[in-house]
C-alpha positions, 0 to 999 in steps of 0.5 A: 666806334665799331661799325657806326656804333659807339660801345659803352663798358661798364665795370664791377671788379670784386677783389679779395682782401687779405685780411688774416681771418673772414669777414664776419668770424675767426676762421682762417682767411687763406687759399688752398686749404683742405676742402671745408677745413675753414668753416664754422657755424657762422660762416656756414649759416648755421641757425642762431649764429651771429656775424661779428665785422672784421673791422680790417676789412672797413680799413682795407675798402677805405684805403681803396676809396681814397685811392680811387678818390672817393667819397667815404661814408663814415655811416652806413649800414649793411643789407641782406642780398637775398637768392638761392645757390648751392654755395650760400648755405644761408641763402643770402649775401651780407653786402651793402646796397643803398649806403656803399662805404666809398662813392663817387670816385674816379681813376685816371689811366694813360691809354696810348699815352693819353689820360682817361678818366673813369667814374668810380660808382661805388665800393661796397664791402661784402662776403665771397660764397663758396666754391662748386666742385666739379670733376669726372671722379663723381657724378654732380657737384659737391661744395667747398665752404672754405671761401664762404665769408672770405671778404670781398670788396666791390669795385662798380665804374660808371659806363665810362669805357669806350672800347676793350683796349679802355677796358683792359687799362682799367683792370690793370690799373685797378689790379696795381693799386691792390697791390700797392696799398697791399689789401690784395694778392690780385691772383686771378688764378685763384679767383682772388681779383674777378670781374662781371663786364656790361656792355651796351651799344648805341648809334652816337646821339641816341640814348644808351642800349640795352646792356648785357652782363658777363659775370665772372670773367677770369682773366683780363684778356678774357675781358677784353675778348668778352667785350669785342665779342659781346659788342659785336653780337649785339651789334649784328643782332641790330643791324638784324631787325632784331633787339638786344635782350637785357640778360646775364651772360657766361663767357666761355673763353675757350669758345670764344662766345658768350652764352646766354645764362638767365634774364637780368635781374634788378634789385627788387629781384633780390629783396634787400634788407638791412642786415638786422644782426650786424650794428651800423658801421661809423668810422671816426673822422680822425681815421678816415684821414690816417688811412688816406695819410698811409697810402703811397704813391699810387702806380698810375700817378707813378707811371705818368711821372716816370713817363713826363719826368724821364721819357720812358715808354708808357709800356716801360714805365708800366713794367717797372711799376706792375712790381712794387720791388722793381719801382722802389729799386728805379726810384732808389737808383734814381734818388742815389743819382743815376743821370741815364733812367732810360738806360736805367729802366733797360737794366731794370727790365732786362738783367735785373728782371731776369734775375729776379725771375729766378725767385731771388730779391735783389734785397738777397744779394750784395747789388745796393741802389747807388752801385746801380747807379754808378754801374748805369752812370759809366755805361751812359758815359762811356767809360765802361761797355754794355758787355763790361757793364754785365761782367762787372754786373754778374761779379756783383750778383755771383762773386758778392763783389761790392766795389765796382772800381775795383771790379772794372779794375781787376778784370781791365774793363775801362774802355778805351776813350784817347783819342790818340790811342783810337786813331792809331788802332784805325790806322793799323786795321785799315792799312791792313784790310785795304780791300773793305775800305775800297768796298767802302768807297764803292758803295759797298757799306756794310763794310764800315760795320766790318771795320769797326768790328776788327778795330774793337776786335783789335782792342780786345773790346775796350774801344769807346764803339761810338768813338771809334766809328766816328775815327773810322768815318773820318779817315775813310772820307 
């Protein structure tokens, strides 16, 4: 709710896929090519030319809508999306308007811990047009058709957000999913994953408000301003006297305003068609089921495991998940018998990370799954320190060393854990720091962590820390 209001968002992410040719010819699917180096007659439009499907692309939207638990329509055709623009040499789209190949899905997403579940509307397959170029070395804009018949698939929720924060969960989730079922390299940079945002706002109890369009968001933070923004305008525009406008918006995220682009356009407004060049699509039973049979476990489903069956953080476990190398690693060391996965998912996110930030896989070092998971199982136990833990950490990843115990002890790693010897060692400091235990005793007690830290010093830090203040408490009582 802002201000009285109930916000509704609505969704359409177009993704991407990244097949090895376009989506009706033979030329190269890739970016960053030569400008117009990857075109030919068909994807230019040239007159008389024939689209032929890239049956990968069938394949690719039909993983996406098992994943999104849809409804595939093994039947369907494709239709002619009719409107002029510079970068559509043909003058229409090749899309899908009454018969999408998936529909009637849903996704659910952890939002501050708790689940909530999205309407997936649709999932259409669909042709990219080309890029306008713009720069201060020419005057006007000049067009690269290289991404004209690059395929897309369109991703369309039903109005089931209710806030930015909503919003911004779904994106993410959505972006994850593309990356695990491996159909897209989701890099918003390069336009790769973009989304067109709709938003409306109502009072509660009354019918839903006129909904404004932002097309072509290009980064999920972006979104999530786009839809604070544009909530709040239409809201001030009602409290006004005025009325909301249904139109198509451009975010201009520098600004941090929309700006209003032209009226809404329906259906009608683009004159579909079945596409008369292109044969009705009709995808075996058997296949539909073998598609649904390869996907693996999907990131959100992974990520409420890792938070009910290892009591990680929602903020962790989505860390871990967002790169497949690093989840697979998790589960590996957890499978090799790892007893601590929060301490776990501290390695992961902190050594293991910045390691890989460098560029280099894990694959690339002599670092398997079941010495992480010793190397986390002593650390948990106390029988190494976190400080030995990445001495013995960077012998595996520098030095090539593949044997923990022998790392632990070479280098005289093991921590100190006799009691005896513990007790000993705090009865030595304490006598020789006399005035810190006084302090202690007279309320000073920022003097106990000064204790303990001349009782490790005085072990060369082998000392179980847990055990050792535990020592310390006792004889200063």
């Amino acid at each position: 709710m802002i201000k009285g209001y109930e916000v509704v968002i609505g969704l359409e992410v177009h993704a991407e896929l990244n097949t090895k040719t376009k989506i009706y010819c033979s030329c190269k699917n890739s970016f960053g090519l030569e400008v117009n180096t990857q075109v030919c007659p068909i994807c230019l439009g040239m007159p008389g030319t024939l689209p032929t499907l890239n049956e990968s692309v069938v394949d690719y939207a039909i993983k996406m809508g098992h994943a999104l638990n849809c409804g595939i329509n093994r039947i369907c055709k494709q239709d002619r999306k009719n409107y002029f623009y510079p970068d559509l040499p043909k003058s229409y789209q090749i899309s899908q308007a009454d018969i999408p190949l998936c529909h009637d899905g849903y996704l659910d997403v952890l939002v501050n811990g708790d689940t909530k579940r999205i309407g997936i509307e649709r999932i259409h397959i669909e042709e990219d047009a080309g890029k306008l170029l713009h720069s201060d070395k020419f005057d006007g804009s000049l067009v690269d058709f290289n991404r004209c018949g690059v395929p897309l698939i369109e991703i369309v929720s039903r109005p089931d957000m209710r806030s930015s924060e909503e919003a911004k969960a779904y994106l993410e989730t959505i972006k994850s999913i593309l990356k695990y079922i491996d159909i897209s390299d989701c890099k918003m940079q390069e336009g790769s994953i973009r989304c067109d945002v709709n938003v409306s706002v109502h009072k509660p109890g009354e019918p839903f408000g006129t909904r404004c369009e932002m097309k072509n968001v290009n980064s999920f933070s972006a979104a999530v301003r786009g839809i604070d923004y544009e909530a709040n305008r239409q809201i001030e525009l009602l409290e006004s006297g005025g009325t909301v406008v249904q139109e198509t918006r451009r975010w201009d995220d520098a600004k941090g305003e929309s700006i209003s682009m032209r009226s809404k356009e329906d259906a009608q407004d683009y004159r579909y068609f079945p596409e008369p060049d292109l044969l009705t699509i009709v995808v075996p039973e058997e296949k539909v089921k073998m598609l649904k049979d390869t996907l693996p476990e999907l990131p959100n489903a992974k990520i409420m495991r890792y938070v009910s069956d290892y009591s990680l953080s929602q903020t962790d476990a989505a860390m871990i998940v967002d790169v497949p190398e690093k989840s697979k690693f998790f589960d590996d060391c957890i499978s090799a018998g790892c007893t601590a996965p929060k301490l776990l998912s501290n390695w992961i996110l902190g050594e293991i990370s910045k390691f890989m930030n460098e560029g280099v896989s894990i694959e690339q070092t002599s670092l398997t799954a079941s010495m992480l998971a010793k190397l986390v199982n002593y650390i948990s136990s106390g029988k190494i320190s976190t400080a030995a833990g990445k001495t013995v950490f960077d012998a595996i990843i520098n030095e090539n060393a593949d044997d923990i115990d022998k790392v632990i002890e070479e280098k005289s790693l093991a921590q100190i854990s006799d009691i005896s010897m513990l007790e000993e060692l705090a009865k030595e400091v304490l006598a020789a720091n006399e005035k810190s235990v006084q302090d202690y005793k007279n309320g000073k007690t920022n003097a106990l962590g000064y204790l303990v830290g001349q009782c490790m010093k005085a072990s060369k830090g082998k000392a179980n820390p847990g055990a050792m203040k535990e020592i310390v408490l006792k004889y200063l009582a």
